[in-house]
Biopython code that builds the backbone (N, CA, C, O; Angstrom):
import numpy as np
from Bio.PDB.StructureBuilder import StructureBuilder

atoms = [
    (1, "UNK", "N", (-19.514, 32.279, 63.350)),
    (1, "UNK", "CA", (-18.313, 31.541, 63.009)),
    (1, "UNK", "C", (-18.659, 30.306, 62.191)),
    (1, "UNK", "O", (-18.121, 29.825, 61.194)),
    (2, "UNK", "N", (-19.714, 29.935, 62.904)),
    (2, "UNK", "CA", (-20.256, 28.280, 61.773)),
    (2, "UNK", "C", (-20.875, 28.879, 60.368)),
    (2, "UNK", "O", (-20.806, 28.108, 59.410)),
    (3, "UNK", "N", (-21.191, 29.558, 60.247)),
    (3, "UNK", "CA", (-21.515, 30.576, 58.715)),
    (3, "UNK", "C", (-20.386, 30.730, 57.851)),
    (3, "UNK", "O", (-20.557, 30.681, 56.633)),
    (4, "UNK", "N", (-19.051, 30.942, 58.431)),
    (4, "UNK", "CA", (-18.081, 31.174, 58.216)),
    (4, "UNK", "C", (-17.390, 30.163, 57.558)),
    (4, "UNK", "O", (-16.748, 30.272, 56.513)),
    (5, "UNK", "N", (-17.573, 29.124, 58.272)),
    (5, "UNK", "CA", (-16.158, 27.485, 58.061)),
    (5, "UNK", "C", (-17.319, 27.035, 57.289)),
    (5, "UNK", "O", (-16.922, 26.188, 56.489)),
    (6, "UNK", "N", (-18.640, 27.238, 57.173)),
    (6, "UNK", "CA", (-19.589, 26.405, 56.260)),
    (6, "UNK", "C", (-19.324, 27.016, 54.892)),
    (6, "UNK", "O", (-18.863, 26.256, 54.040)),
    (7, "UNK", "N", (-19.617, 28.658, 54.466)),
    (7, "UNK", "CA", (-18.950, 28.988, 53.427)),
    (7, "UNK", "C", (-17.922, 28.759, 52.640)),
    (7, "UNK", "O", (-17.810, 28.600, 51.425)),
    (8, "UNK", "N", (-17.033, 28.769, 53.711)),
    (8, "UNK", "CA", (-15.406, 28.092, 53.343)),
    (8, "UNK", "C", (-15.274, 26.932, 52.571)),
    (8, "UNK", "O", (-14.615, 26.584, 51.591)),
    (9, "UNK", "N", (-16.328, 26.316, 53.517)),
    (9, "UNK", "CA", (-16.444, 24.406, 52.919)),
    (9, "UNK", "C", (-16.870, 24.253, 51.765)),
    (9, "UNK", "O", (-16.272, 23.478, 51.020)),
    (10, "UNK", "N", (-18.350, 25.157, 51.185)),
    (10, "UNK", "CA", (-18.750, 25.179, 50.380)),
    (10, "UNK", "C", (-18.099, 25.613, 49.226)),
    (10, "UNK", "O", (-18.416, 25.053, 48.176)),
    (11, "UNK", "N", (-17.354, 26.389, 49.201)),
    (11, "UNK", "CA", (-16.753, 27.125, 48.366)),
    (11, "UNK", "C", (-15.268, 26.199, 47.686)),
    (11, "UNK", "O", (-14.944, 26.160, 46.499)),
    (12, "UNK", "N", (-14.676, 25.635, 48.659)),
    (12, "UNK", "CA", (-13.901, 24.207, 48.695)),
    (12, "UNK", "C", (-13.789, 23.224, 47.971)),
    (12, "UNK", "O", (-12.916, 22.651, 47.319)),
    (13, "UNK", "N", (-15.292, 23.096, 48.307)),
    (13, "UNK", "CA", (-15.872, 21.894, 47.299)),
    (13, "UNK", "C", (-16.362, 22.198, 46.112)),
    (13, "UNK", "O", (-16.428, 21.383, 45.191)),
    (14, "UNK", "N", (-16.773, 23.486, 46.037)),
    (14, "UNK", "CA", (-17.343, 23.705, 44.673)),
    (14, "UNK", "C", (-15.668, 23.932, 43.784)),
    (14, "UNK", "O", (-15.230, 23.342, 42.796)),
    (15, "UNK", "N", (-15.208, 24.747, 44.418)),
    (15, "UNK", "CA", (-13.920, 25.372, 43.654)),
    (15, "UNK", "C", (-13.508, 23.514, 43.183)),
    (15, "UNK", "O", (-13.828, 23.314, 42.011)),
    (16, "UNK", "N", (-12.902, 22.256, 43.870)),
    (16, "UNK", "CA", (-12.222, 21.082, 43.580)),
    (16, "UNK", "C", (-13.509, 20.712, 42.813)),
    (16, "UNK", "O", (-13.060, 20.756, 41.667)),
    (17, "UNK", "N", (-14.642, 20.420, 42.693)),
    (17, "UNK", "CA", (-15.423, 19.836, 41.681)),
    (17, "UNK", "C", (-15.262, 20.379, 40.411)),
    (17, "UNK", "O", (-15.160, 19.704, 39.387)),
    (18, "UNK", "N", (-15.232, 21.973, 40.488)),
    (18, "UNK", "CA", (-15.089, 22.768, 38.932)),
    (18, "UNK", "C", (-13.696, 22.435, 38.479)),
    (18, "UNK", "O", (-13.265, 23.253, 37.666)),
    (19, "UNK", "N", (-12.888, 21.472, 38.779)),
    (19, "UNK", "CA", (-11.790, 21.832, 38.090)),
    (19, "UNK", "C", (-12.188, 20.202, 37.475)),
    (19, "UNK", "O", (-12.767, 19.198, 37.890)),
    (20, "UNK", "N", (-11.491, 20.652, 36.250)),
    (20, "UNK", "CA", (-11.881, 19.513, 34.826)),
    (20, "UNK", "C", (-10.602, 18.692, 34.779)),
    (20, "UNK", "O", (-9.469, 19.170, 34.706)),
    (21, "UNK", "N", (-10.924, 17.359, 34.831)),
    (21, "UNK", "CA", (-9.917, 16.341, 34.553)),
    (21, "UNK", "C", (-9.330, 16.214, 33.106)),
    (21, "UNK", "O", (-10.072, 16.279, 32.126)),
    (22, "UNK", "N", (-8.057, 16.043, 33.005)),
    (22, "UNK", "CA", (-7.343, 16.742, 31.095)),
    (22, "UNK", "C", (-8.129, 15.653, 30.505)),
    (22, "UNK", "O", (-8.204, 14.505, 30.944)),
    (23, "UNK", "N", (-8.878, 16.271, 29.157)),
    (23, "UNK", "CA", (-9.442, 15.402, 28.345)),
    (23, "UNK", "C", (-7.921, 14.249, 27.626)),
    (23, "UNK", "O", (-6.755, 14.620, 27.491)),
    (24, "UNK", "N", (-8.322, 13.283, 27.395)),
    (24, "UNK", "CA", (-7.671, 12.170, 27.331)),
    (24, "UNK", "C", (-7.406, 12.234, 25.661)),
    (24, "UNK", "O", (-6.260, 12.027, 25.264)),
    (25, "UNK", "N", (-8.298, 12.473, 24.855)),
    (25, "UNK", "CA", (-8.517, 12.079, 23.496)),
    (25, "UNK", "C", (-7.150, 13.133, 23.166)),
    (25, "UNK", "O", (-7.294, 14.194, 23.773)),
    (26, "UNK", "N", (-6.243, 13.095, 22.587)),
    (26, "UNK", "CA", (-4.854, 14.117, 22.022)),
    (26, "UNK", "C", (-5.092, 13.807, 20.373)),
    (26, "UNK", "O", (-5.621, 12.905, 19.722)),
    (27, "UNK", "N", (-4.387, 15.095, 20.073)),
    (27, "UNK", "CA", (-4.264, 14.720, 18.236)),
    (27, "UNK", "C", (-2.826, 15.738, 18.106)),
    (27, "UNK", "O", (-2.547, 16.899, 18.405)),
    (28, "UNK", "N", (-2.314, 14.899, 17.654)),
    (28, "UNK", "CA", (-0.727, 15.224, 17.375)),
    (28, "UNK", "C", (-0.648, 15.298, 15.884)),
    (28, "UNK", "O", (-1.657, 15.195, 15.187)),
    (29, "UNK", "N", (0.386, 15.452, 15.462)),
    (29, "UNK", "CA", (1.084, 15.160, 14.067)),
    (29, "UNK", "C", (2.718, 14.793, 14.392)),
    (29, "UNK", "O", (3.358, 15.394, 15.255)),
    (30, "UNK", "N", (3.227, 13.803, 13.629)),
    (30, "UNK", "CA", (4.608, 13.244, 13.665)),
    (30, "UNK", "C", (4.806, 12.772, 12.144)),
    (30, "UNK", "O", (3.857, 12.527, 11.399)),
    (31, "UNK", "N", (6.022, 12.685, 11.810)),
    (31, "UNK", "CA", (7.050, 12.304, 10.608)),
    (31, "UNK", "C", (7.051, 10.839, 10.341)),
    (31, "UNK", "O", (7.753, 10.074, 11.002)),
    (32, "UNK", "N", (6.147, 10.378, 9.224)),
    (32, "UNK", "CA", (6.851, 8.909, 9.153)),
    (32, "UNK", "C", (7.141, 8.780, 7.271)),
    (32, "UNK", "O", (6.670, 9.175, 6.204)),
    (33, "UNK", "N", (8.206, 7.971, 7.812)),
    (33, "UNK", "CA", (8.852, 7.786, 5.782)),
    (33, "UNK", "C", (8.013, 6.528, 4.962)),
    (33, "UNK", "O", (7.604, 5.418, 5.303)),
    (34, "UNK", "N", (7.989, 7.266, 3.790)),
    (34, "UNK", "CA", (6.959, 6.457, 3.137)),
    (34, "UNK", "C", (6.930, 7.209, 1.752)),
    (34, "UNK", "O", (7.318, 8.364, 1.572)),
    (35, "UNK", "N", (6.501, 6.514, 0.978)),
    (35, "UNK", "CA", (6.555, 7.185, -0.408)),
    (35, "UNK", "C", (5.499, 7.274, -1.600)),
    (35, "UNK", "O", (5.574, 7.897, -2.659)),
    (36, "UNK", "N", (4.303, 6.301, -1.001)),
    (36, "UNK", "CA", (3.535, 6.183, -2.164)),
    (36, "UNK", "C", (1.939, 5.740, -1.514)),
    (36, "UNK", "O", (1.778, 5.462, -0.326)),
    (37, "UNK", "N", (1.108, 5.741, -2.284)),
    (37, "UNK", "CA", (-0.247, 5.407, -1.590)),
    (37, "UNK", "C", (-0.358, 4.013, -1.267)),
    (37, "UNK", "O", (-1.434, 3.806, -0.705)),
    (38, "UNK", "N", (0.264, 3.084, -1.391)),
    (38, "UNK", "CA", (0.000, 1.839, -0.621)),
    (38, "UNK", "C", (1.053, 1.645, 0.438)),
    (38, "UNK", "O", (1.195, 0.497, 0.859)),
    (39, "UNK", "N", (2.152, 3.029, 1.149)),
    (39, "UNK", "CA", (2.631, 3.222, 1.789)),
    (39, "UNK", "C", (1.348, 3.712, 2.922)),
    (39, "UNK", "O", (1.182, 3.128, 3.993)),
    (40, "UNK", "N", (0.502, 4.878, 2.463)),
    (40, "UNK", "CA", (-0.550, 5.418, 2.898)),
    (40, "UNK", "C", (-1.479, 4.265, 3.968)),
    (40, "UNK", "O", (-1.765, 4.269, 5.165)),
    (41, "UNK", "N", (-1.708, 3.464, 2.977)),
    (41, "UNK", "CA", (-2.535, 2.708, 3.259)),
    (41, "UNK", "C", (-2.285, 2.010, 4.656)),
    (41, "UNK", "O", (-2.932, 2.069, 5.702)),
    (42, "UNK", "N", (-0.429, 0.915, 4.122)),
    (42, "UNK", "CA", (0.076, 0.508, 4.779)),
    (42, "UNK", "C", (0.259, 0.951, 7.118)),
    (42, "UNK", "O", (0.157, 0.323, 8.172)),
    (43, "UNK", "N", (0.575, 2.445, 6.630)),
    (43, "UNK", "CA", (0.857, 3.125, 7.528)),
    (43, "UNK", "C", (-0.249, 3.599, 8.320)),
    (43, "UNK", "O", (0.041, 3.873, 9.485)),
    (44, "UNK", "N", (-1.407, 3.757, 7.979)),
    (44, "UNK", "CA", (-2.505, 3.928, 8.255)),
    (44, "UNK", "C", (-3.071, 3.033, 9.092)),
    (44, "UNK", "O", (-3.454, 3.450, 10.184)),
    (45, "UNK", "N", (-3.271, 1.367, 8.693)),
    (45, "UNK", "CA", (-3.698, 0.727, 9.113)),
    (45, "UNK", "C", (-2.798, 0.182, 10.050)),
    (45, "UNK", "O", (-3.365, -0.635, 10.776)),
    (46, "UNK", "N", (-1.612, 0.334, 10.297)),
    (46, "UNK", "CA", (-0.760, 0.469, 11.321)),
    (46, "UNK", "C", (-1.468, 0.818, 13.116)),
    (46, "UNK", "O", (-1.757, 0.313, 14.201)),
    (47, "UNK", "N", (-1.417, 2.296, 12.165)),
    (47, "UNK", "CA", (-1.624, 2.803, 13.185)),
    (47, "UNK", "C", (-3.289, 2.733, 13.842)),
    (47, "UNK", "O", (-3.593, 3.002, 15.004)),
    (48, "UNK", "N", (-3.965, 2.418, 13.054)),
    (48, "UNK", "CA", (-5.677, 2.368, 13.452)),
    (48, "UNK", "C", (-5.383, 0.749, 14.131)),
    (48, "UNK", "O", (-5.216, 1.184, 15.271)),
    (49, "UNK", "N", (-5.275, -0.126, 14.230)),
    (49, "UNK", "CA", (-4.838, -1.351, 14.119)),
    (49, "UNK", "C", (-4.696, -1.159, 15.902)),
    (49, "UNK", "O", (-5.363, -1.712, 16.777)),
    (50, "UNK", "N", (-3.768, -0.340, 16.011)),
    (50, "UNK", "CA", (-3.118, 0.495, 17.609)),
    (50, "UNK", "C", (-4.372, 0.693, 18.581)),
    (50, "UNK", "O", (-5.131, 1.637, 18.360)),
    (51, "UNK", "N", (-4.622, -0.222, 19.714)),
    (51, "UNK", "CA", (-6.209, 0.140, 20.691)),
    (51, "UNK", "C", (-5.845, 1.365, 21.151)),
    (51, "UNK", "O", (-4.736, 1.553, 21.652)),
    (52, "UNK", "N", (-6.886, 2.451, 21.001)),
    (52, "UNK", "CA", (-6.492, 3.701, 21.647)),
    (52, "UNK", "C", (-6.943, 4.814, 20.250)),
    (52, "UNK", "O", (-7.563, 5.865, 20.414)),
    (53, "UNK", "N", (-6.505, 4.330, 19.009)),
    (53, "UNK", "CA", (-6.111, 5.136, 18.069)),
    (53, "UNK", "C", (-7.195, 5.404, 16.960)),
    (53, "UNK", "O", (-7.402, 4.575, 16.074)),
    (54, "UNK", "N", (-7.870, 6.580, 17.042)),
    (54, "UNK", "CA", (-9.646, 6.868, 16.332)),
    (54, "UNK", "C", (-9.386, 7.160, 15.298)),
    (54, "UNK", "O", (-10.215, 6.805, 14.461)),
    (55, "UNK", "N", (-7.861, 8.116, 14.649)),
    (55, "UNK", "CA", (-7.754, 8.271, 13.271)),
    (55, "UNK", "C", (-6.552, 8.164, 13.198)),
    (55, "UNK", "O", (-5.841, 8.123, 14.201)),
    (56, "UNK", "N", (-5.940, 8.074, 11.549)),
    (56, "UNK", "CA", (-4.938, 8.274, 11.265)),
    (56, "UNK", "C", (-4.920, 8.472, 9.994)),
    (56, "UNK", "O", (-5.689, 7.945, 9.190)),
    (57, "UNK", "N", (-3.930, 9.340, 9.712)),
    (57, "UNK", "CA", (-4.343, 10.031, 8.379)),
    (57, "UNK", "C", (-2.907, 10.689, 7.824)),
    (57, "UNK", "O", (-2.750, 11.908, 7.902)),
    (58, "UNK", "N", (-1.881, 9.839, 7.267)),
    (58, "UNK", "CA", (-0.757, 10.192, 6.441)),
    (58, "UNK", "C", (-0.984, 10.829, 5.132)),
    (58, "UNK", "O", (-1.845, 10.246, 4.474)),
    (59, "UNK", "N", (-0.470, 11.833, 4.582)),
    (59, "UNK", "CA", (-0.011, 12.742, 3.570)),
    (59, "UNK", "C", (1.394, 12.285, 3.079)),
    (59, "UNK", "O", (2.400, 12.282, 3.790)),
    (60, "UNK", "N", (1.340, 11.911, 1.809)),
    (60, "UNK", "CA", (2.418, 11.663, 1.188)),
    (60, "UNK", "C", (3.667, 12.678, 0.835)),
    (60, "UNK", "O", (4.883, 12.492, 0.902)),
    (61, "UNK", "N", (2.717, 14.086, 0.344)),
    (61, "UNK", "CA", (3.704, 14.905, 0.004)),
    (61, "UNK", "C", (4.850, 15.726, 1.882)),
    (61, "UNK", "O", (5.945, 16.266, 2.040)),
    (62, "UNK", "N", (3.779, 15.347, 2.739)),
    (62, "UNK", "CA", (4.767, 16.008, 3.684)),
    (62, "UNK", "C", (5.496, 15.438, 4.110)),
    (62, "UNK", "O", (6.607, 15.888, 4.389)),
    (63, "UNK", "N", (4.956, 13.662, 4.415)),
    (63, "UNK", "CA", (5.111, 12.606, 5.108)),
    (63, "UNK", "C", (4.946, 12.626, 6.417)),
    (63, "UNK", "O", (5.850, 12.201, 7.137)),
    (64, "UNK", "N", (3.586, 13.198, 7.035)),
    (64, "UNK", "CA", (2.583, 13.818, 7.937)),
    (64, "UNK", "C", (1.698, 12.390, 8.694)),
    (64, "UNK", "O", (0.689, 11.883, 8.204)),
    (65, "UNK", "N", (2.233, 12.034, 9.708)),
    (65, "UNK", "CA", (0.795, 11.381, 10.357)),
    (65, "UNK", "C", (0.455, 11.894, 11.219)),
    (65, "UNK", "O", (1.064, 12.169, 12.253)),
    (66, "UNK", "N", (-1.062, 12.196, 10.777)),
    (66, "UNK", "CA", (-1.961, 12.987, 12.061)),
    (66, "UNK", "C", (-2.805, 11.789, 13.021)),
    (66, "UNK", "O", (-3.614, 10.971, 12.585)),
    (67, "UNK", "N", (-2.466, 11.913, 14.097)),
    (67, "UNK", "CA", (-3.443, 10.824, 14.523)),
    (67, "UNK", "C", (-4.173, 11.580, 15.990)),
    (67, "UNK", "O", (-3.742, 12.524, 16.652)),
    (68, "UNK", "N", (-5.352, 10.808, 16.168)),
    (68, "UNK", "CA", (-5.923, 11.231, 17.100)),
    (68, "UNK", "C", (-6.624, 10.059, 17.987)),
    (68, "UNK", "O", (-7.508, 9.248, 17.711)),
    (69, "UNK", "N", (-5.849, 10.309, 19.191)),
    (69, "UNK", "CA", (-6.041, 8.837, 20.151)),
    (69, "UNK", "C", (-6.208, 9.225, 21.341)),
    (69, "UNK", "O", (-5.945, 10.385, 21.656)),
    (70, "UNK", "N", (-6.752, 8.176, 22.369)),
    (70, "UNK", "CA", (-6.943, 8.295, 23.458)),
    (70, "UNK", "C", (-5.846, 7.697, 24.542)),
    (70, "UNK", "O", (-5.785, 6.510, 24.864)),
    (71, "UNK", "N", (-4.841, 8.938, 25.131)),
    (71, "UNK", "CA", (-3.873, 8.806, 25.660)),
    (71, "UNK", "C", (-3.938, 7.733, 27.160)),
    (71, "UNK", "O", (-2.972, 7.171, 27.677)),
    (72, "UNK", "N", (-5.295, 7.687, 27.589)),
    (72, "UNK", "CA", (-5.576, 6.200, 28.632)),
    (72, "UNK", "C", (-5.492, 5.154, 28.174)),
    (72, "UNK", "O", (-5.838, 4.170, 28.828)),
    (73, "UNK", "N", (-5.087, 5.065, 27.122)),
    (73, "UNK", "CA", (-5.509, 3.362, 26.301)),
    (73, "UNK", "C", (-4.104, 2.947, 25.785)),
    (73, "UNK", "O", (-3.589, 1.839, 25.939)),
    (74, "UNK", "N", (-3.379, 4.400, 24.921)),
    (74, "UNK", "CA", (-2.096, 4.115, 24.331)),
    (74, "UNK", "C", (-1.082, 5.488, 24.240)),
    (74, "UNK", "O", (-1.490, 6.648, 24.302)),
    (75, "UNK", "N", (0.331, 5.070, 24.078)),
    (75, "UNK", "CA", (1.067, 5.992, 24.124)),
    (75, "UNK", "C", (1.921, 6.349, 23.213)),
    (75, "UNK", "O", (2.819, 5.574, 22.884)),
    (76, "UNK", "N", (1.775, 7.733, 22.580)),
    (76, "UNK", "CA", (2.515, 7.701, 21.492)),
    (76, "UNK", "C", (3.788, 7.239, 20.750)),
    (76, "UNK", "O", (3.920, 7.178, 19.528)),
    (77, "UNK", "N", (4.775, 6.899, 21.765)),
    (77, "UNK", "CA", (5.732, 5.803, 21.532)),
    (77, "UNK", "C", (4.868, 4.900, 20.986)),
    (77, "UNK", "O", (4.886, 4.842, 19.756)),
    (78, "UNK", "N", (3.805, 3.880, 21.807)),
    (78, "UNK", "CA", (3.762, 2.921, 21.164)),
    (78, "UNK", "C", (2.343, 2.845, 19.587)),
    (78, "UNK", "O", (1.676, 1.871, 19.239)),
    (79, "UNK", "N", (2.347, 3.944, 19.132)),
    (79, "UNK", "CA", (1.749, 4.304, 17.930)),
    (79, "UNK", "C", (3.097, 4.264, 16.981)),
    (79, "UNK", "O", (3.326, 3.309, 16.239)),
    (80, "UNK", "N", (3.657, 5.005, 17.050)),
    (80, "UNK", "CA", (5.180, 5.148, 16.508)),
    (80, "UNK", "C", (5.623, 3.667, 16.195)),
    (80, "UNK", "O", (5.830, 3.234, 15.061)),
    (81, "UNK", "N", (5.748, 2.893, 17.475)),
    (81, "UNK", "CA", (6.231, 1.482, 17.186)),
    (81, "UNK", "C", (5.502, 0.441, 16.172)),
    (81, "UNK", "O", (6.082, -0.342, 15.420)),
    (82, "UNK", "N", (4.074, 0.611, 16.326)),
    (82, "UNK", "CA", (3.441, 0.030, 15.189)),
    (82, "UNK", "C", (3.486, 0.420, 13.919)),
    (82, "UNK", "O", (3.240, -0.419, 13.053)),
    (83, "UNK", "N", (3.779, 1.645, 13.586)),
    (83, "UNK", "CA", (4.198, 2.362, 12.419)),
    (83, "UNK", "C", (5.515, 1.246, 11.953)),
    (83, "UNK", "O", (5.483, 0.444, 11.020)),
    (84, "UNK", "N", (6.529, 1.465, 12.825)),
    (84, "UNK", "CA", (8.072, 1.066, 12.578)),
    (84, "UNK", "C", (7.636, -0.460, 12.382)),
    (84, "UNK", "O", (8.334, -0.903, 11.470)),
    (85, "UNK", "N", (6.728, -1.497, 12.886)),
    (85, "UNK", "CA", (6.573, -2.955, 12.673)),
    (85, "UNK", "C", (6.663, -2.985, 11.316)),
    (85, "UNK", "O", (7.664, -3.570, 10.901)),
    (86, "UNK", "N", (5.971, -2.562, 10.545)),
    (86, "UNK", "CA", (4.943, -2.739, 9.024)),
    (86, "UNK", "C", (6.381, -1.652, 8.117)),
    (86, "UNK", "O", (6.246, -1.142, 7.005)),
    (87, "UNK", "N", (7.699, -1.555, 9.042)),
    (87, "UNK", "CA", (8.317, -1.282, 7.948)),
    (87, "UNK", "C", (9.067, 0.455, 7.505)),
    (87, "UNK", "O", (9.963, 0.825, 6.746)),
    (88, "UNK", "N", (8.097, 1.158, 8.476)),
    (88, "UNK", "CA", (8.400, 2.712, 8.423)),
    (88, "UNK", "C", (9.183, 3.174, 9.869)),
    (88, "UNK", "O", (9.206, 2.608, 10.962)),
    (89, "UNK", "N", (9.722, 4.260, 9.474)),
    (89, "UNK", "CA", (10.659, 5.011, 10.447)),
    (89, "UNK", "C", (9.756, 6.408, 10.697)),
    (89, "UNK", "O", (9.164, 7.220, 9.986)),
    (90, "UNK", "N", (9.982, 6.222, 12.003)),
    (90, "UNK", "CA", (9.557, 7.551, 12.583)),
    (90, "UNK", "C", (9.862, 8.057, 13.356)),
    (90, "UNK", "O", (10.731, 7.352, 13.870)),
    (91, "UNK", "N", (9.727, 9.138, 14.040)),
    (91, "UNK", "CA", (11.101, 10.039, 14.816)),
    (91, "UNK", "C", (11.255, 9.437, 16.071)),
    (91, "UNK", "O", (11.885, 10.123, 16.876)),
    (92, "UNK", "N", (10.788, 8.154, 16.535)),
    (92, "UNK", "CA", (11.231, 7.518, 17.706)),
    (92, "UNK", "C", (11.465, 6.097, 17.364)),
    (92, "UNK", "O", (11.728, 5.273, 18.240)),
    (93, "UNK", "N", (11.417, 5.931, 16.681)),
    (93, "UNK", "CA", (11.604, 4.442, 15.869)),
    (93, "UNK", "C", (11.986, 3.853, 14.553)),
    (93, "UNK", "O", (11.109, 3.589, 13.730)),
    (94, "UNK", "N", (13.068, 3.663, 14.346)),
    (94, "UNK", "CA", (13.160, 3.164, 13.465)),
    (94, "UNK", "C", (12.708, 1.823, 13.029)),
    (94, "UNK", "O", (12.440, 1.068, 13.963)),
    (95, "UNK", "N", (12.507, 1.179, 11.420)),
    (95, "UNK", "CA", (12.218, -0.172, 11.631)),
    (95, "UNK", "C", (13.462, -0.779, 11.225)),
    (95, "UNK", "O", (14.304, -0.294, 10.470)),
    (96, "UNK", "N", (13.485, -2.093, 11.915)),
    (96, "UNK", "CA", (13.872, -3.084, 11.448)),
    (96, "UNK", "C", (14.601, -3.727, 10.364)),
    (96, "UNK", "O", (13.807, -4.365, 9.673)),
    (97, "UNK", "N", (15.825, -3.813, 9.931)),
    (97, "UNK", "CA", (15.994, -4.482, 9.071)),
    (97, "UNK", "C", (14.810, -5.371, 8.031)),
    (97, "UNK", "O", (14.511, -5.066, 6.876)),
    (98, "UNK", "N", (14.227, -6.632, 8.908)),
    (98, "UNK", "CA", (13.852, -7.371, 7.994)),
    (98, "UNK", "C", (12.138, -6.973, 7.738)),
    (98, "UNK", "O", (11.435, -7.483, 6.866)),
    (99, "UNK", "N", (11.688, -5.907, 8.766)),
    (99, "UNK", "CA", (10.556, -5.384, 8.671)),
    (99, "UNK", "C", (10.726, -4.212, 7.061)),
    (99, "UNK", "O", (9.779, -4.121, 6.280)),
    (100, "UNK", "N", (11.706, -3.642, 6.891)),
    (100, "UNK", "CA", (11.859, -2.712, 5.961)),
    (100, "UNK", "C", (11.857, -3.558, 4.739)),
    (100, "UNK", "O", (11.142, -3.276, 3.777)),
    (101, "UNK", "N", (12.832, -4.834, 4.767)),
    (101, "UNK", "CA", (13.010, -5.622, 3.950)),
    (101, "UNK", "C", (11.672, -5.956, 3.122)),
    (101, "UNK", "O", (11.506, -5.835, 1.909)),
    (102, "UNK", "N", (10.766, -6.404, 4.084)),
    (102, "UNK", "CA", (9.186, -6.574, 3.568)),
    (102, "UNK", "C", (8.501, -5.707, 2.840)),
    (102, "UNK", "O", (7.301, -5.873, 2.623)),
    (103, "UNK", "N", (9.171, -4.692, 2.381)),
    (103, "UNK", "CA", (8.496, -4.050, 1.965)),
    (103, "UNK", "C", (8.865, -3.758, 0.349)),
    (103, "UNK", "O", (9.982, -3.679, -0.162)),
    (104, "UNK", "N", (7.264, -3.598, -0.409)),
    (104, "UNK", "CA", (7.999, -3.570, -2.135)),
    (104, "UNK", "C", (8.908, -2.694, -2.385)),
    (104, "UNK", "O", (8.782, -1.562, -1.918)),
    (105, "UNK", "N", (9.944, -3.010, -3.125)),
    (105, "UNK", "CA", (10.290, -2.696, -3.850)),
    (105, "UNK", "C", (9.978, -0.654, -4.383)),
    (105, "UNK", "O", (10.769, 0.290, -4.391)),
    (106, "UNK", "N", (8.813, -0.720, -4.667)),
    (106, "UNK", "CA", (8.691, 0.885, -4.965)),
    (106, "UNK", "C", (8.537, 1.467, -3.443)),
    (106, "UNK", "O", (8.701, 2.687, -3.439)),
    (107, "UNK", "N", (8.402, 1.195, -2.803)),
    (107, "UNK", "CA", (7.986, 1.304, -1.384)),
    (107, "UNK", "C", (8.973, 1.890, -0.352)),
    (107, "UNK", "O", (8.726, 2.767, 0.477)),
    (108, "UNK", "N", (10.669, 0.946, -0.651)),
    (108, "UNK", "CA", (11.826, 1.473, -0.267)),
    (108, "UNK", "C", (12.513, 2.362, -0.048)),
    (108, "UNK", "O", (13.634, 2.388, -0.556)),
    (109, "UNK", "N", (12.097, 3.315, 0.725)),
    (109, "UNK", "CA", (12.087, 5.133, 1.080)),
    (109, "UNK", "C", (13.643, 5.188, 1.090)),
    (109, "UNK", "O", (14.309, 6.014, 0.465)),
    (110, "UNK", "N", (14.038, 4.389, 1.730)),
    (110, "UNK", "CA", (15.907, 4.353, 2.136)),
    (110, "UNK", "C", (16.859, 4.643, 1.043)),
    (110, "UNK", "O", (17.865, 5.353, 1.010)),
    (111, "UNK", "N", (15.990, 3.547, -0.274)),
    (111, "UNK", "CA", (16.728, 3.178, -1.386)),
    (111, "UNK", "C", (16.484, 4.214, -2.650)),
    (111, "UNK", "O", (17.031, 4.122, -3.749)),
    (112, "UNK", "N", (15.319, 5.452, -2.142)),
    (112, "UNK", "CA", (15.198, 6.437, -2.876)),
    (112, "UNK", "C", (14.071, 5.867, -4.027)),
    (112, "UNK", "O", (14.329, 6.065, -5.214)),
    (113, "UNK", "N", (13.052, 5.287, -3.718)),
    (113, "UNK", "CA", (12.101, 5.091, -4.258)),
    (113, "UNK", "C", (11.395, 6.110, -4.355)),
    (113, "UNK", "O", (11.136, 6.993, -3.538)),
    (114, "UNK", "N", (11.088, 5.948, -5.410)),
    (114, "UNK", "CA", (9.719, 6.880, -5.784)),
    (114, "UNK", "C", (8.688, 6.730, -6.909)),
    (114, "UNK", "O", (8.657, 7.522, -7.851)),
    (115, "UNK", "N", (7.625, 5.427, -6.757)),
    (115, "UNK", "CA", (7.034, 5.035, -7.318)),
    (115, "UNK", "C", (5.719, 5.676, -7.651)),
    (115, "UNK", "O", (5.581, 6.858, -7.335)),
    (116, "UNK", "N", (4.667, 5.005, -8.290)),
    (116, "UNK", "CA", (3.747, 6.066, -8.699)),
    (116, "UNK", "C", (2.350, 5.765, -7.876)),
    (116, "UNK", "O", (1.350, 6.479, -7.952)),
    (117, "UNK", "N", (2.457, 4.698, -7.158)),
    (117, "UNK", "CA", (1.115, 4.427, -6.445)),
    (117, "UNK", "C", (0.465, 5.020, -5.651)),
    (117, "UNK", "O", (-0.598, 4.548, -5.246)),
]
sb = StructureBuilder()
sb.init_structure("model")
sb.init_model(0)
sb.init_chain("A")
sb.init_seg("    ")
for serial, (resi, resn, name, xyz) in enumerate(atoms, 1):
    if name == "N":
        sb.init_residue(resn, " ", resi, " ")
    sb.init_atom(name, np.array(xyz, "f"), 0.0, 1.0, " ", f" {name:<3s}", serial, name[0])
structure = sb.get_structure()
């Protein structure tokens, strides 16, 4: 019988040790508006700027940010929100009046910009 509940135990413990805690590091893609490469830039450093956040990497033609962060540190809301500070909208945030305001002129996604930078 003690052969028995010792197996059991063993088997217990091995089975709860083998199970893997969810890796933390995520890489998503989300929508942010923007129109030109010093939008790129802009939006980028946004989001790297964000503790938690290892890349970020906007595409102009899709208007694509891929980012890849560590979900213990930060939460994609608040990646999104630093995006929306510096001026851009993204599917959980919009920015700001006077944050959008700050922004050039060719830059003005709202106002149908489409500059060449």
């Amino acid at each position: 019988m003690k052969k028995i509940l010792l197996i059991i135990a063993v088997f217990t413990y091995t089975a709860s040790y083998a199970q893997k805690k969810e890796d933390p590091i995520k890489e998503t893609v989300f929508k942010v508006e923007g129109v030109c490469g010093m939008c790129e830039k802009r939006i980028e450093e946004a989001a790297l700027r964000t503790k938690g956040v290892k890349l970020a990497d906007w595409d102009k033609k899709t208007k694509d940010l891929k980012v890849v962060y560590n979900s213990e540190k930060v939460k994609l809301e608040e990646i999104q929100l630093a995006v929306s500070v510096v001026g851009h909208d993204t599917p959980t945030t919009q920015a700001d009046s006077a944050s959008y305001a700050k922004l050039p002129d060719c830059c003005r996604y709202r106002d149908g910009a489409n500059c060449g930078h």
